[in-house]
C-alpha positions as CSV (number, residue, x, y, z in Angstrom):
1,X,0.0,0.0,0.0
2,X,1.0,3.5,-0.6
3,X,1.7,5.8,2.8
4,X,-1.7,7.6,1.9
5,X,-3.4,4.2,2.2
6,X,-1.1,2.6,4.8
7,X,-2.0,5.4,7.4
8,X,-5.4,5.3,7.0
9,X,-5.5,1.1,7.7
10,X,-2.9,0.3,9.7
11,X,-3.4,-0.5,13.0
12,X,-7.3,-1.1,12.4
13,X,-9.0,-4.2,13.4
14,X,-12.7,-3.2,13.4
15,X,-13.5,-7.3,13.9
16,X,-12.5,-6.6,17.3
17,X,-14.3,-4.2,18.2
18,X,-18.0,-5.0,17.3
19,X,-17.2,-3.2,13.8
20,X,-16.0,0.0,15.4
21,X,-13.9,2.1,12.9
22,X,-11.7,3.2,15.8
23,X,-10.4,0.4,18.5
24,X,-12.1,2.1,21.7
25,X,-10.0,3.5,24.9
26,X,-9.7,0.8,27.1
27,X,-8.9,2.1,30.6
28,X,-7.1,-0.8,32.1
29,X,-4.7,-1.3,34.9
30,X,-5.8,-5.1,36.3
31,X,-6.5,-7.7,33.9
32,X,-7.5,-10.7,35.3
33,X,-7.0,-14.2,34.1
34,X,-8.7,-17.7,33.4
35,X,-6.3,-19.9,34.8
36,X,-3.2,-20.0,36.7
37,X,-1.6,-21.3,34.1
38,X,-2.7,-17.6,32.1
39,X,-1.1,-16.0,35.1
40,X,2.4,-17.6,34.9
41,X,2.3,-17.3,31.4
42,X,1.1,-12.8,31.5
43,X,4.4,-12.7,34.3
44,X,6.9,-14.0,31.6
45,X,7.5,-10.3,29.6
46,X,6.9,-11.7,26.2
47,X,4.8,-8.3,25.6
48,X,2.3,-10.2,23.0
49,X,-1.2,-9.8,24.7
50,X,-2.7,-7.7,27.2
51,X,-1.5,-9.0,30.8
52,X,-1.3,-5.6,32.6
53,X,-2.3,-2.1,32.3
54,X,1.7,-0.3,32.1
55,X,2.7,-2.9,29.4
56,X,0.1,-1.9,26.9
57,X,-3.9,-2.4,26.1
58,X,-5.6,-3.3,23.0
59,X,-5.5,1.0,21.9
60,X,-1.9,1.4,22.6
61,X,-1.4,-2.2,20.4
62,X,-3.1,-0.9,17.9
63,X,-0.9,2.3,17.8
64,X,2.1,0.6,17.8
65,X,1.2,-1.7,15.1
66,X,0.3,1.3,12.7
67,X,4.0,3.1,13.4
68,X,5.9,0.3,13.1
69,X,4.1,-0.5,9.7
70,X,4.4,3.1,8.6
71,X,8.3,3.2,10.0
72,X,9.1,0.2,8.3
73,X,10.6,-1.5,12.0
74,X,9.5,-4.5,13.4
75,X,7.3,-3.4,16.3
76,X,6.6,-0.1,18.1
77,X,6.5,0.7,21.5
78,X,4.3,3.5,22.8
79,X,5.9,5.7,26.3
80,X,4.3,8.7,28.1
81,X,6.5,11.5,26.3
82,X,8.9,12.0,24.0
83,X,11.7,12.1,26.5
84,X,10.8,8.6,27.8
85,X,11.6,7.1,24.4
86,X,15.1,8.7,24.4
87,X,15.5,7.8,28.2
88,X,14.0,4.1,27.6
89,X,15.9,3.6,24.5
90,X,19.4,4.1,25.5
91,X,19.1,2.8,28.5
92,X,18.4,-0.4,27.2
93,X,22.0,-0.3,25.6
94,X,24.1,0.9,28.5
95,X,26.0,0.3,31.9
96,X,28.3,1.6,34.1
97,X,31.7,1.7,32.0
98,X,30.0,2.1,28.7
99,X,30.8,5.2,26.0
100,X,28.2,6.6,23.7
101,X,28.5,9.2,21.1
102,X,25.4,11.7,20.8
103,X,25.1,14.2,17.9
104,X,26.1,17.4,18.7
105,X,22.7,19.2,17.7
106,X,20.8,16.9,19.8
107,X,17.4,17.9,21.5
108,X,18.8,19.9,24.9
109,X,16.6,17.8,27.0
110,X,18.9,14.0,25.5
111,X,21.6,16.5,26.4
112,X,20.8,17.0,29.8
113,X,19.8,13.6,30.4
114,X,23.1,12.3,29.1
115,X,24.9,14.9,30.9
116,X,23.2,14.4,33.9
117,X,21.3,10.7,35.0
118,X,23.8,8.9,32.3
119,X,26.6,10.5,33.9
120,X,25.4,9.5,37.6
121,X,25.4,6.1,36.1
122,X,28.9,5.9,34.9
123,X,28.4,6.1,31.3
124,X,30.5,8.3,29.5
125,X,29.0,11.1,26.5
126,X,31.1,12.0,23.7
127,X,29.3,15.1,21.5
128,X,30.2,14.4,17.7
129,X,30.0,17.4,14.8
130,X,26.7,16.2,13.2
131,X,28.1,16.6,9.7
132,X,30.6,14.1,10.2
133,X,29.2,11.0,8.2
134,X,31.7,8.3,7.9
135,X,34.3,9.6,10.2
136,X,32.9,9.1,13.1
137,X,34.4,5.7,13.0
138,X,37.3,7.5,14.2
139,X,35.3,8.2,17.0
140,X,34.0,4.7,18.1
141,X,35.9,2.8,21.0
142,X,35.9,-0.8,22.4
143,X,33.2,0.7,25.1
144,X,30.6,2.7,22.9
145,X,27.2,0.8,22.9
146,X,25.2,3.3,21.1
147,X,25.6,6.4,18.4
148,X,22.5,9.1,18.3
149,X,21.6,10.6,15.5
150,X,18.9,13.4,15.4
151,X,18.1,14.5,11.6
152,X,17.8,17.4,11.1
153,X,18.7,18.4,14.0
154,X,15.3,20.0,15.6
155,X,17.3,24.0,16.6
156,X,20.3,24.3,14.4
157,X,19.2,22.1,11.4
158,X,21.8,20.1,10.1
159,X,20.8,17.1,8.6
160,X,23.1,14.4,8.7
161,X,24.5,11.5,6.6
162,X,22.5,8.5,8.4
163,X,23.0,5.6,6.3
164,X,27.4,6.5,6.9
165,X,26.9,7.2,10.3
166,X,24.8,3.9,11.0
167,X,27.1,1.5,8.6
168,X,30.2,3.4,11.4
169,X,28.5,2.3,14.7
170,X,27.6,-1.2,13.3
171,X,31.4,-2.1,12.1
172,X,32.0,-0.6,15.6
173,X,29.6,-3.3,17.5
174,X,27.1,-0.2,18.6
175,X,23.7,0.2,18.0
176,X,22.0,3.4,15.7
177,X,19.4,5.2,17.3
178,X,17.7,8.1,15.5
179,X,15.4,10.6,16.5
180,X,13.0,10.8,13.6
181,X,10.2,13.6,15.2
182,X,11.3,15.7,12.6
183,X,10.8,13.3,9.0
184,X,8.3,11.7,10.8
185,X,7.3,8.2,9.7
186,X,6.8,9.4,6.3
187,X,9.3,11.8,5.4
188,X,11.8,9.4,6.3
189,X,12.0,5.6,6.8
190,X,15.0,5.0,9.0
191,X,15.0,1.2,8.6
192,X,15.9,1.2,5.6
193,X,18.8,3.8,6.2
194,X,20.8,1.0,8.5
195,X,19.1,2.7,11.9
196,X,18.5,-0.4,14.7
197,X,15.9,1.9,17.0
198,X,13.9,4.9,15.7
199,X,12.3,7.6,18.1
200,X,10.0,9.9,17.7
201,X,8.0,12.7,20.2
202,X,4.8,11.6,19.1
203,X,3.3,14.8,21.0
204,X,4.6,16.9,18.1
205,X,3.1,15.6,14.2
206,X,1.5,11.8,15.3
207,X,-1.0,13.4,17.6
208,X,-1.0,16.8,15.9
209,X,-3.4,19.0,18.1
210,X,-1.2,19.8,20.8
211,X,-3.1,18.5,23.5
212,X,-1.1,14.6,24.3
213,X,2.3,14.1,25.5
214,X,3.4,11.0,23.9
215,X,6.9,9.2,22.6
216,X,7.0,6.2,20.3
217,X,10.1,3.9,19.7
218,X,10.0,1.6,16.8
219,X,13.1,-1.2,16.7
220,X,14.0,-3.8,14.7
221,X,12.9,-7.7,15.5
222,X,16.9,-8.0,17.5
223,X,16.0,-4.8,19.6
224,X,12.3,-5.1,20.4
225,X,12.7,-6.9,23.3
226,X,15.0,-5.3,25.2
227,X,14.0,-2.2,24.8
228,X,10.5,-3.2,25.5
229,X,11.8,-4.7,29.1
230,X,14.2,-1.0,29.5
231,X,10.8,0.9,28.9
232,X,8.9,-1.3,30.8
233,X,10.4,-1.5,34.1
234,X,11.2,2.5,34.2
235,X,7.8,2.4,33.8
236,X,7.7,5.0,30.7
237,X,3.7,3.6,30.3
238,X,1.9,5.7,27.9
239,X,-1.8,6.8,29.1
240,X,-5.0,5.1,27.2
241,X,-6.7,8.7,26.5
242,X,-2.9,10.3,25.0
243,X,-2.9,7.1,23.0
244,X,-6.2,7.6,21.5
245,X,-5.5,10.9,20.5
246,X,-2.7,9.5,18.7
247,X,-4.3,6.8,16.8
248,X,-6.8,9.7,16.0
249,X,-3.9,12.1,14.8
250,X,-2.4,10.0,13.1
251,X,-5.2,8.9,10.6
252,X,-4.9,12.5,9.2
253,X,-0.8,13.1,9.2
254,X,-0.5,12.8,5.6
255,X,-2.8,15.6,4.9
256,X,-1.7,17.6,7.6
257,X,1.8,17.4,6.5
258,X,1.4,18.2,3.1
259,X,0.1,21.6,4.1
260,X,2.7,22.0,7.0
261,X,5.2,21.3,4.4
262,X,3.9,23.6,1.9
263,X,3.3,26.4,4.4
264,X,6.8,25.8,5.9
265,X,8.6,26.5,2.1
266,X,6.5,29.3,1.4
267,X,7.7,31.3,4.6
268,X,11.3,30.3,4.8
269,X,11.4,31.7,1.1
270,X,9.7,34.6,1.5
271,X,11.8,35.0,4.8
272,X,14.8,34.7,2.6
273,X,14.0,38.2,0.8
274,X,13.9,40.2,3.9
275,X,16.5,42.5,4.6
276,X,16.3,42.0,8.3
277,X,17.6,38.0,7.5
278,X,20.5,36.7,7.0
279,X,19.9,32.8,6.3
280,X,17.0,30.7,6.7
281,X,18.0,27.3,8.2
282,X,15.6,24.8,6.2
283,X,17.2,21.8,4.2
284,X,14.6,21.6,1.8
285,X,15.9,25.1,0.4
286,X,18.0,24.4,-2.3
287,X,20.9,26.4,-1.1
288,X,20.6,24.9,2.4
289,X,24.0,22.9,3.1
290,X,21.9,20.1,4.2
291,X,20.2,20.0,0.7
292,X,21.5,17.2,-0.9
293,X,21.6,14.9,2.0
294,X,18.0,16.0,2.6
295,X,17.1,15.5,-1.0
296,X,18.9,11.9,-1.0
297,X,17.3,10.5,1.9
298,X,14.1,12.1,2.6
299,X,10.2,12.4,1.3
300,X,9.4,16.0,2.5
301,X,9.8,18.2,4.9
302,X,7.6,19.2,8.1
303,X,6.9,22.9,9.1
304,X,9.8,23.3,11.4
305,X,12.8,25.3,10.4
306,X,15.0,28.3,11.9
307,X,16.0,32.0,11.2
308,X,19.0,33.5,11.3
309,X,18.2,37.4,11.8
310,X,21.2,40.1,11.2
311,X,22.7,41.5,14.5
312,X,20.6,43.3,16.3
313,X,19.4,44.2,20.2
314,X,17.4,41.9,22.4
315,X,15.0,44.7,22.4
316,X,14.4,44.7,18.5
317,X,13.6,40.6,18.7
318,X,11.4,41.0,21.8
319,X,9.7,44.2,20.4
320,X,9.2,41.5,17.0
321,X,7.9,38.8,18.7
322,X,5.9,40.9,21.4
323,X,4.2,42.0,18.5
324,X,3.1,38.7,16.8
325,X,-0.7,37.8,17.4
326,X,-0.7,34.6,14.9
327,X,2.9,33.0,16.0
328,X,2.7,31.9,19.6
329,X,5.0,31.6,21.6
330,X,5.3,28.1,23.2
331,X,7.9,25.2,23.3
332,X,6.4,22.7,20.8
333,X,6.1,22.1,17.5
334,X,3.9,19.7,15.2
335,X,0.2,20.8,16.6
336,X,-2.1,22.7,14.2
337,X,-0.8,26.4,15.2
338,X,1.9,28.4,14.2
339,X,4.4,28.6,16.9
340,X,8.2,30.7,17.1
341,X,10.3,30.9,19.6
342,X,13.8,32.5,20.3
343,X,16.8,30.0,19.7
344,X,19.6,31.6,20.6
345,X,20.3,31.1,24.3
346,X,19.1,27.5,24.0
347,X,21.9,26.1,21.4
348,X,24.7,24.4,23.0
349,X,27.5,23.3,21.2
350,X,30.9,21.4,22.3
351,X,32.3,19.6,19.4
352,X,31.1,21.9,16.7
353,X,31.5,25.5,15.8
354,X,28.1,27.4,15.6
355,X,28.1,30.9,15.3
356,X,25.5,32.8,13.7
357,X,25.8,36.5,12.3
358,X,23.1,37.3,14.9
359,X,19.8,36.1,16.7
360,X,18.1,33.0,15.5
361,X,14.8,31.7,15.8
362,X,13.2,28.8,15.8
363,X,9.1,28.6,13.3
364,X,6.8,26.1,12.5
365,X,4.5,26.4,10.2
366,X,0.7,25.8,10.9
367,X,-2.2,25.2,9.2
368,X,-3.0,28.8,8.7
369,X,-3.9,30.8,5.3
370,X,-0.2,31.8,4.9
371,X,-0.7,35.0,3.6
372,X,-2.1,35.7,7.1
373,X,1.1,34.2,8.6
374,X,2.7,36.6,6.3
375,X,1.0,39.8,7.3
376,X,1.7,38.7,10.8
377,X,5.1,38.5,10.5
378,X,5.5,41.8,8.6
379,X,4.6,43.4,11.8
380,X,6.9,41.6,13.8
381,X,9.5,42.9,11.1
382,X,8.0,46.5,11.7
383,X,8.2,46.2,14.8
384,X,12.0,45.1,15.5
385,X,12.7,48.3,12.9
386,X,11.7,51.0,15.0
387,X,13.1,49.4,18.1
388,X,16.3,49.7,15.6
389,X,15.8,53.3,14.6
390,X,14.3,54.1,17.8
């Protein structure tokens, strides 16, 4: 089946459900069983049926069956945030003693979980530049378990050469985990880009109305398991409501994120043309460094992309984005709104040079009439100019 198709049936076992289009919530913690025999059996963690309420219910399986199909993996696993499925995922693959190597543009929350609760465990973070590609293998030692990709990466943009990177960590005996919010599960299909565990915030495009938080991790058949048990027993168990409003998010992505898409271009172009920018970070712009590697390897492109603005005061990108009634201000991305925040403080960077001209920013592109998004933004523009000639 096509993606179009694919999303719209996977997952979906009306028989089930007395013919219901959409597999009910099913608000579970106890599930009782026929025989003691059922009962040994549900205390085994082989995670195929319903045996308790944190390891998953008949909405959550149905979830999980529809990413994994759409990812390409071999089973899904649904957790209550995005940050659970980054926590659950490499803890699977670590001890005490063990080295990983984490992408230098990586999500500031994996940061501080690495630098912080992986640290108080004895496992040791190495940032990498995220344009790398093969060299990393310079990089790997006897004691690195995992490499972590993020592409692009979700502040500064870069997108990175995944299939290189993941062919580098396997000749090294380490596993590839991506974080794939971004491409989402049909932008880009990181199975078949030599990636072992894919993860995605599923708050952002998969539920799509910014009101769930909600991660997915999708593995291959050698990975499920254990990262099932890691997620499992931190108890990362994602709620029955969040994962409705998934399954019903999801049914729509495509749709959605061919307007996100086409909203996103329109805006980082026009950006372009202003005399107040000087480079719009979006790798589906063919002047973007990331371009060809983006073009290569991915389907499309989602609404989120940054903004490098020329120097200028705090004032002049407070007074701009004071002054913005359509753009909100919030620290998400993927719902139906148009969102921008400030990016400059938040970028963090220890084994790559970044340093932009002046201020960045950080859009997505909502479902909005874009000319609106444009008018909207022309008085932000106004706005920062006569802070500047103020």
């Amino acid at each position: 089946m096509k993606p179009d198709t694919l999303i719209a049936h996977a997952g979906r076992h009306p028989e089930d459900h007395h013919g219901a289009v959409n597999p009910p919530v099913y608000r579970v913690s106890t599930v009782l069983h026929p025989t003691v025999a059922d009962l040994e059996e549900s205390g085994r963690l082989r995670f195929d049926k319903m045996t308790y309420g944190r390891y998953g219910t008949p909405t959550t399986f149905a979830l999980e069956e529809a990413v994994a199909a759409l990812e390409g993996g071999h089973r899904a696993i649904a957790t209550s945030s995005g940050l659970a499925a980054i926590a659950g995922a490499l803890c699977a693959f670590v001890k005490a003693g063990d080295h990983i190597l984490v992408t230098d543009s990586a999500y500031f929350p994996t940061r501080r979980f690495c630098d912080t609760v992986l640290k108080g465990f004895g496992v040791e973070t190495t940032y990498y530049d995220p344009l790398i590609g093969s060299g990393i293998a310079s990089l790997m030692r006897p004691d690195t378990r995992v490499v972590l990709l993020e592409s692009p990466g979700s502040l500064t943009f870069e997108v990175q050469d995944v299939p290189a990177i993941a062919a580098a960590a396997h000749a090294g005996g380490a596993v590839a985990i991506m974080d794939n919010t971004w491409g989402t599960p049909l932008f880009f299909k990181p199975f078949e880009k030599g990636i072992d565990v894919s993860l995605q915030a599923a708050t952002k495009y998969i539920v799509g109305h910014s009101d769930a938080m909600l991660g997915i991790v999708t593995t291959t058949k050698e990975h499920f398991l254990r990262v099932k048990t890691s997620i499992s027993t931190f108890g990362y168990s994602a709620g029955s409501e969040e994962v409705y409003l998934a399954l019903r998010g999801l049914r729509t992505l495509a749709v959605r994120l061919r307007q996100h898409q086409e909203t996103g271009i329109l805006l980082a172009n026009w950006l372009r043309t202003r005399a107040e920018v000087a480079r719009v970070m979006h790798p589906a712009l063919h002047d973007d460094p990331g371009h060809p590697l983006w073009f290569r390897d991915f389907d499309g492109a989602c609404g989120l992309f940054g903004v490098c603005l020329k120097p200028c005061p705090k004032g002049a990108v407070d007074a701009f984005l004071n002054s913005l009634t359509l753009f909100g201000m919030g620290y998400s991305w993927g719902g139906f709104e148009s969102l921008i925040v400030p990016t400059s403080d938040a970028i963090e960077r220890t084994a790559s040079p970044w340093a932009p001209p002046g201020p960045t920013l950080r859009i997505h592109a909502g479902l909005e009439t874009p000319d609106d998004l444009i008018a909207d933004l022309e008085r932000g523009f106004a706005a920062l100019r006569g802070v500047l000639s103020g």
